[in-house]
N, C-alpha and C positions, 0 to 999 in steps of 0.2 A: 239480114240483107244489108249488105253495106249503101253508104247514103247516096253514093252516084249511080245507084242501080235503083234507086228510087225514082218516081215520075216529080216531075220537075215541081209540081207544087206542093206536093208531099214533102220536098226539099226545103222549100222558104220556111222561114219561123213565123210563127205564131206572131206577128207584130200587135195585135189585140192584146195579147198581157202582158205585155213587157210592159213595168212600171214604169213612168214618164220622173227622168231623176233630178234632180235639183240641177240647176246649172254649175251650183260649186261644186259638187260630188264629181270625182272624176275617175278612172282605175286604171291602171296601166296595162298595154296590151305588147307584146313580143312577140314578133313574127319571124322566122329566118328566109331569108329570102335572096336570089343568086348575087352575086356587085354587080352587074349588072344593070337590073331591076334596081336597086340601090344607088346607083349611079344618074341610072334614068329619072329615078326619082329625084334627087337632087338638084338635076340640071332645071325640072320640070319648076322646082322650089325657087330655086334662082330668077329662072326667066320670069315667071309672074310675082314674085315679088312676095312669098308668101311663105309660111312655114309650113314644114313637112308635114306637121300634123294637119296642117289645113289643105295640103294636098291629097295626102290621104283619105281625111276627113270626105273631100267632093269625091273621090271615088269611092267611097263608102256609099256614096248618094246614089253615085251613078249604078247602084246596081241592087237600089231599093232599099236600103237603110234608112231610115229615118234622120237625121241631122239638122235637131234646131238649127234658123241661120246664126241664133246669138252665137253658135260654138266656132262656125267659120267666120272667126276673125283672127288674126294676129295676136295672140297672149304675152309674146317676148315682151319684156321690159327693154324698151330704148335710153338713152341716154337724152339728153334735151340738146340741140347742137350738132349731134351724130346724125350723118347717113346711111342708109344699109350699105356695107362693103367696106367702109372706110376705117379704120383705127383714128 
């Protein structure tokens, strides 16, 4: 039975065993998704001031993932003197 034909909480993961992983441990995730969505995202990046991953990251939340706060933060390396946008 495919999974969207499943009742809905039959659908959530198991959050009880997912191992809790070190904060340096990280893995990469790829998703293909419309420009659109891509774009939207973006902008959303832009306006609050924050990295994709950490937009991402709070909608990951918003729909019951789990997301130490330590992970929404800003990881980019800054320059000392730089502004975001500025060369």
């Amino acid at each position: 039975m495919p999974a969207s034909q499943l009742p809905a909480k039959s659908r959530r993961a198991d959050t009880e065993n997912i191992p809790n992983n070190t904060e340096a441990e990280q893995v990469p995730i790829q998703v293909m998704v419309p420009p659109s969505v891509r774009r939207q995202l973006a902008i959303m990046s832009a306006e609050r001031g924050e990295s994709l991953r950490t937009v991402v990251l709070r909608a990951l939340g918003g729909i019951g993932i789990k997301i130490p706060a330590s992970q929404l933060v800003d990881r980019r390396g800054r320059r000392p003197g730089k502004t975001n946008g500025t060369r």
